[in-house]
C-alpha positions as MATLAB code, in Angstrom:
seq = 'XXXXXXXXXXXXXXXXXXXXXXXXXXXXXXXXXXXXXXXXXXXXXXXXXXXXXXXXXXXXXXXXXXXXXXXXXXXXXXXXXXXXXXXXXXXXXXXXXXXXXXXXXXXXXXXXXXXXXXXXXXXXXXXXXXXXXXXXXXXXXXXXXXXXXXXXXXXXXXXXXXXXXXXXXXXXXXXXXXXXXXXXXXXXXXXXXXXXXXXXXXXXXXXXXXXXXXXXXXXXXXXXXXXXXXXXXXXXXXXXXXXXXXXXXXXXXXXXXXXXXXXXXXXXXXXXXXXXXXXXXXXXXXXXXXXXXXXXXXXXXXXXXXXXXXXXXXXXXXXXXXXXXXXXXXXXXXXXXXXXXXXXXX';
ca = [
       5.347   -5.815   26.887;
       4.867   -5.477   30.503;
       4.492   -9.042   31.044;
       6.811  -10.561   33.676;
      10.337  -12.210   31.980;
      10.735  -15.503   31.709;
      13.851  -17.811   31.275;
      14.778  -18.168   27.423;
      16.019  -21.274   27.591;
      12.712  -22.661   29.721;
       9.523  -24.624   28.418;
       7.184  -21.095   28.399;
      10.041  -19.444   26.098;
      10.221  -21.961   23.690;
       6.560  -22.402   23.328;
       6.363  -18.483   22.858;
       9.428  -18.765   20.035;
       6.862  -21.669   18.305;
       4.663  -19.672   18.137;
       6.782  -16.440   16.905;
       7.812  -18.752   14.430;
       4.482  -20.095   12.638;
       3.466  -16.501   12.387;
       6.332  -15.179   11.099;
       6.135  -17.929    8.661;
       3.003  -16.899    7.896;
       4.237  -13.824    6.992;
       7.143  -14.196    4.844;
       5.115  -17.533    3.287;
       7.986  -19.546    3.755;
       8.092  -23.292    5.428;
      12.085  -22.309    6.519;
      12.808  -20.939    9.723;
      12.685  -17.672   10.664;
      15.474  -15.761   12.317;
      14.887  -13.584   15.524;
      17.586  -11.343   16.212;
      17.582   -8.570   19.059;
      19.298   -6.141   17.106;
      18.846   -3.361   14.062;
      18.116   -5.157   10.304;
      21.979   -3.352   10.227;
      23.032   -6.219   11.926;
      21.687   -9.371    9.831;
      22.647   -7.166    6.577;
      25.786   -7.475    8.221;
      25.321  -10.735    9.055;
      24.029  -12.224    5.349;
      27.615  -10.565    3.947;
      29.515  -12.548    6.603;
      27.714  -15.925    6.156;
      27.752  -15.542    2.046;
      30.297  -17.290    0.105;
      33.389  -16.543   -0.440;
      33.977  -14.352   -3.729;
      33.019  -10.857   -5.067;
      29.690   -9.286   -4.587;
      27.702   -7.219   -6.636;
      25.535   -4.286   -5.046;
      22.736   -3.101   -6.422;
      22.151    0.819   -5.544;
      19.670    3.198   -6.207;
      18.876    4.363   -2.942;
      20.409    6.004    0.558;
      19.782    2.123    2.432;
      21.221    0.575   -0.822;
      23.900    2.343   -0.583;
      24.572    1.498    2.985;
      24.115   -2.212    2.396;
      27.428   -2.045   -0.203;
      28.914    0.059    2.702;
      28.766   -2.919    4.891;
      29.735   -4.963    2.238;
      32.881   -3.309    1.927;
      33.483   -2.982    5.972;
      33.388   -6.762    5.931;
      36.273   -6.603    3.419;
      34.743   -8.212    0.592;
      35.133   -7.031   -2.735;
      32.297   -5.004   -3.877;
      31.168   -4.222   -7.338;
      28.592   -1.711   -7.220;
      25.814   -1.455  -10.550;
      23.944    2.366   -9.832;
      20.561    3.690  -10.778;
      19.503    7.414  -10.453;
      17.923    7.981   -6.843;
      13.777    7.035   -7.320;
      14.649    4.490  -10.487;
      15.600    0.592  -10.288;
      18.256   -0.762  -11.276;
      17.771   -1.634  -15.014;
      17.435   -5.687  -15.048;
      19.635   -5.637  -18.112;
      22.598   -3.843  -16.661;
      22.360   -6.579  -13.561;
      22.061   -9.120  -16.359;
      25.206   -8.075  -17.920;
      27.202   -7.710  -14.941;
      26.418  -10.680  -13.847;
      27.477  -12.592  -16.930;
      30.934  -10.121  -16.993;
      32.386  -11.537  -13.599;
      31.517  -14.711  -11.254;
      29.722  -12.845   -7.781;
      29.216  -15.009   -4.758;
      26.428  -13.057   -4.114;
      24.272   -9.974   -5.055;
      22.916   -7.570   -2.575;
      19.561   -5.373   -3.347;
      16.824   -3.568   -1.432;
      13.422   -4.830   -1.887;
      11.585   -0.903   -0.797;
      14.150    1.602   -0.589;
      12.502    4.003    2.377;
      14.932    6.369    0.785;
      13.196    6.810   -2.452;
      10.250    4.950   -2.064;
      11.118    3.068   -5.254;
      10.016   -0.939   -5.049;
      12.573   -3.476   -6.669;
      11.574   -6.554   -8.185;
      13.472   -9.042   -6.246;
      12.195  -12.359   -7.907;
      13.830  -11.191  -11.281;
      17.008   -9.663   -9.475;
      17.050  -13.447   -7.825;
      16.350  -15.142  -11.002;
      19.280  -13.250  -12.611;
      21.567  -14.526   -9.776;
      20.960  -18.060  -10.053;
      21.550  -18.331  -13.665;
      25.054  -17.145  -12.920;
      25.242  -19.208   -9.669;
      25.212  -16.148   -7.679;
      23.011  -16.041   -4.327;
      20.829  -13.040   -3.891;
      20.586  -10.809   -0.575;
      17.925   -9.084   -0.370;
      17.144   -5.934    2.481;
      13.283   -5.656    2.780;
      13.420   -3.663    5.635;
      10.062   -1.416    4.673;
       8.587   -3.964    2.532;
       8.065   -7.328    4.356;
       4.293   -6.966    5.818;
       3.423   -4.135    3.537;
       4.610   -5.413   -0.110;
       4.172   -8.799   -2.147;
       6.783  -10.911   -1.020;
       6.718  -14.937   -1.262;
       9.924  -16.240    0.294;
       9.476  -19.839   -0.906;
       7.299  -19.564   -4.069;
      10.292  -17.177   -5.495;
      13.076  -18.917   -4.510;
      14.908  -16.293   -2.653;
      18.031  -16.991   -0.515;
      18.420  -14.474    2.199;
      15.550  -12.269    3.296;
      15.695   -9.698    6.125;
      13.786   -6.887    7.713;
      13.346   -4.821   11.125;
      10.376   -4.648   13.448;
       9.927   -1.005   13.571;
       8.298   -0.778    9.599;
       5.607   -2.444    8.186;
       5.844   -4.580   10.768;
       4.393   -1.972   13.343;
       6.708   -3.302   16.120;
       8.938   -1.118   18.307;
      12.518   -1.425   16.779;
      14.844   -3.417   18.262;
      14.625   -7.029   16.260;
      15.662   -7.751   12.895;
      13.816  -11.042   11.359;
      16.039  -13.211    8.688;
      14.644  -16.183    6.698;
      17.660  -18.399    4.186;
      16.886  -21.148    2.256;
      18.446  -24.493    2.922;
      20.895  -23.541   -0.080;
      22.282  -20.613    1.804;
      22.716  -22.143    4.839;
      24.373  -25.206    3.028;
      27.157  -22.702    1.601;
      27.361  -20.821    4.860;
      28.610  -23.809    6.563;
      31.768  -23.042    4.385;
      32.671  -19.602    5.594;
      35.039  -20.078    8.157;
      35.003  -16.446    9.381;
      31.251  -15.495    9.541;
      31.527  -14.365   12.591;
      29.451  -15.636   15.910;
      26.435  -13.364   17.085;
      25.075  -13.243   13.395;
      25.601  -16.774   12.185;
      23.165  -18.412   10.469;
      23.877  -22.041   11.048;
      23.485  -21.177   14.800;
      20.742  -19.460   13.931;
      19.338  -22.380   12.623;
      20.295  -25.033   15.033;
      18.897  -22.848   17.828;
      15.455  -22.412   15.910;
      15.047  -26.288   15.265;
      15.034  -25.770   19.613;
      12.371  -23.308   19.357;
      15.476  -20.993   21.007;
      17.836  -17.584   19.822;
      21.425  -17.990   19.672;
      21.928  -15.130   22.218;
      19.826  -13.786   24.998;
      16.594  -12.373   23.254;
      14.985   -8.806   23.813;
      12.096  -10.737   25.662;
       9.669   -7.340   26.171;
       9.773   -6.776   22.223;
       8.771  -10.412   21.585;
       6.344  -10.525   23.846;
       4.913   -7.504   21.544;
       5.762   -9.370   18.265;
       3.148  -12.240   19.756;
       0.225   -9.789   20.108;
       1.032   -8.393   16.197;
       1.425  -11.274   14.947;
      -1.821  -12.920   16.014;
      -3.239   -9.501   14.489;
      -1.340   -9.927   11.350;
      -2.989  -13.314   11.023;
      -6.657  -11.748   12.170;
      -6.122   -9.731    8.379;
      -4.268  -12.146    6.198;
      -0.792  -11.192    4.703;
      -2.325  -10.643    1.099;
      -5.298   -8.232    2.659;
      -2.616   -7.101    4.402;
      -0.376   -6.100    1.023;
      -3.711   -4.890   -0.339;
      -4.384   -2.551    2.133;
      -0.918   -0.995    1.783;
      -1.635   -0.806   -2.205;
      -4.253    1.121   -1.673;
      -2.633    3.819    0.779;
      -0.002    4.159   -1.740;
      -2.577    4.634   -4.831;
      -4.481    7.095   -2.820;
      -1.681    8.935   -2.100;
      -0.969    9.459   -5.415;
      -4.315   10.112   -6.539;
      -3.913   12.582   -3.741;
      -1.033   14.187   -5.005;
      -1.888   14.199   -8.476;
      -5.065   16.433   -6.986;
      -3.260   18.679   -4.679;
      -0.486   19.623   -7.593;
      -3.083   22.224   -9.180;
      -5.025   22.995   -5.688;
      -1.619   24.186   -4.424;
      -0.285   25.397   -7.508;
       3.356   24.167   -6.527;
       5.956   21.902   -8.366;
       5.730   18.804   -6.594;
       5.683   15.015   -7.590;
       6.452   11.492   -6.379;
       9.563   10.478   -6.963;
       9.690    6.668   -8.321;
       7.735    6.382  -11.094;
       4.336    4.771  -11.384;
       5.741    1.220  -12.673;
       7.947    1.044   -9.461;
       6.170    2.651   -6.249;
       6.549    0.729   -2.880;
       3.690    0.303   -1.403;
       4.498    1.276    2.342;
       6.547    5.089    1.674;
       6.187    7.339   -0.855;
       8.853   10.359   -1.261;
       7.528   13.843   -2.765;
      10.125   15.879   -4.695;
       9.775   19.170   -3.414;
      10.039   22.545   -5.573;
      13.368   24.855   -5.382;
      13.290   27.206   -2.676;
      10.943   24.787   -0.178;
      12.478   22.896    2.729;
      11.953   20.047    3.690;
      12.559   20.475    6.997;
      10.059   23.177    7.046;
       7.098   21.652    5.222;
       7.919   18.870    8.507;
       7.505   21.145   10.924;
       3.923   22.556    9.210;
       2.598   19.177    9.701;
       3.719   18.065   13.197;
       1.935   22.031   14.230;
      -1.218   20.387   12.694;
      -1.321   16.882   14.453;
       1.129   14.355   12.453;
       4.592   13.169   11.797;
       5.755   12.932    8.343;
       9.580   11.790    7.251;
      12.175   14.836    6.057;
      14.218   13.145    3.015;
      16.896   10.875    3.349;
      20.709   11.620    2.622;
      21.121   13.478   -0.501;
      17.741   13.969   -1.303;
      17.125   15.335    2.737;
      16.548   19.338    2.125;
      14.370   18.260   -1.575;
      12.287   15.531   -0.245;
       9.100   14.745    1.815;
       8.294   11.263    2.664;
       4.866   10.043    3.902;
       5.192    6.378    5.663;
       1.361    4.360    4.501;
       2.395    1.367    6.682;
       1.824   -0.933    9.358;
      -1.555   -0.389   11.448;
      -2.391    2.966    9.567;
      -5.539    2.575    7.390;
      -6.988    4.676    4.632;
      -9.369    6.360    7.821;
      -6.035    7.555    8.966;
      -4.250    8.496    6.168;
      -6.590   10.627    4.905;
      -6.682   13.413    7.461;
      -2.783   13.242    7.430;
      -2.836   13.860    3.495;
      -5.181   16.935    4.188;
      -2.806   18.475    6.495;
       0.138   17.672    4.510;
      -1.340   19.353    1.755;
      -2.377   22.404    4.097;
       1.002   22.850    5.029;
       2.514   22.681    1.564;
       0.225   25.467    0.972;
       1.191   27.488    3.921;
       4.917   26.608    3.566;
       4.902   27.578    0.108;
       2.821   31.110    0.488;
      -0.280   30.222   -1.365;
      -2.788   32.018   -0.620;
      -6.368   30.438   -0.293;
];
């Protein structure tokens, strides 16, 4: 990242952007172009509501992040129908199925991993679902691309976006979009999508090998070096190594329940666990905030919960560069403090 800048509309940029590009293809398995934006995965959430077509929208929430994408929604005055899980569930397919066939959406928004909850939607059906109402389908993967299954192309999704700073292991700072040909065709037809976040520039500048807008050069210069990492492991050893952090964690829990003698358990259930965050339900009477604190005095950083569920939730982030040889001592301590924080004595 220390590397000297360089002009971003020069030869040396645009042979850096190719090369961006084939690996975050590589990534996201798509042959479309990828979109490089210097700005939060806020801002192309924002953007995919701007550039969809015209019409209502359908939200699908069961999470803090889920919630905030129909809150953007609704900012960018469209008209937003919202379909609600309980926090740590998915949306029941059948629900979306009969909303969908009650009223004609433009578009449905959903979150892929909500880092809320840790719950993992399945975003091929929720697509599926869309198209046989002629509905597009926007989906947030913000902790899932690089740490989950997902096969841009092979599913036929329409919209895809995420941020550096998850699975990714990037500093944050860029948001990544990919949108089939289908999308872009019907953005073409929004007259008021806005500039900085338009796709069709977005694509006419990547056909250059160029951004739009004057790119965060430092944090691509870092996306390069873990990229060419990425493609060292292989996406798919790459999901599989974020499987099995998330199955050892909750072996680990599963163990540490009677060890510790305290009332705690992941929240999604088994059927629907992300692979890259998993949130712990914590017992009445323990803080969140406190069990934090226990950890950081032995060595690590662990997540407090997320909006409602922030005082009554833990969450432990298995993602990016970590490895099981990492996560393992973390788990220990975690499990130490839990212990401490909740007066057990040894």
């Amino acid at each position: 990242m220390t590397r000297p800048m360089i002009a971003h509309r020069g030869k040396a940029f645009e042979e850096l952007f190719a090369r961006l590009e084939a690996g975050l293809r590589d990534v996201l398995l798509t042959a479309r172009p990828v979109y490089i934006s210097t700005s939060s995965a806020s801002g192309l959430m924002e953007g995919a509501v701007r550039n969809a077509p015209s019409g209502p929208l359908l939200a699908l929430v069961n999470g803090a992040f889920s919630s905030r994408f129909a809150k953007i929604a609704k900012a960018c005055a469209r008209d937003v129908d919202v379909v609600e899980a309980p926090w740590g569930k998915t949306v029941d397919l059948s629900d979306v199925e009969r909303r969908l066939a009650a009223r004609r959406y433009a578009a449905v928004t959903v979150v892929h991993s909500e880092t809320s909850t840790g719950a993992l939607t399945d975003v091929r059906a929720v697509t599926e679902l869309a198209h046989r109402q002629g509905a597009l389908c926007i989906v947030d993967s913000v902790s899932g691309v690089a740490g989950a299954e997902l096969r841009f192309d092979a599913w036929g999704l329409d919209f895809v976006l995420t941020g550096s700073q998850k699975a990714l292991a990037l500093p944050p700072g860029l948001a990544f979009g990919v949108a089939s040909s289908e999308f872009v065709r019907r953005a073409r037809e929004v007259m008021d999508r806005g500039l900085y976040f338009d796709v069709v520039e977005f694509e006419e500048f990547a056909a250059k090998n160029q951004t739009p807008a004057t790119p965060a050069l430092s944090l691509l210069y870092a996306l390069d070096a873990q990229l060419a990492d990425i493609l060292r492991e292989g996406i798919e050893r790459r999901w599989e190594r974020h499987a099995a952090m998330r199955d050892a964690t909750t072996a680990w829990l599963k163990r540490a329940v009677t060890r510790v003698d305290l009332d705690v358990s992941i929240l999604a259930p088994d059927s629907a666990r992300s692979p890259t965050v998993t949130t712990i339900t914590l017992p009445e009477g323990l803080k969140s905030a406190d069990v934090v604190a226990a950890v950081a005095r032995r060595g690590f950083v662990i997540g407090g919960g997320y909006g409602k569920l922030k005082d009554t939730t833990i969450r432990i982030g298995h993602m990016g560069d970590h490895t099981m040889e990492t996560l393992r001592p973390c788990l220990a301590e975690c499990e130490d403090a839990l212990r401490d924080v909740g007066g057990i004595k040894w």
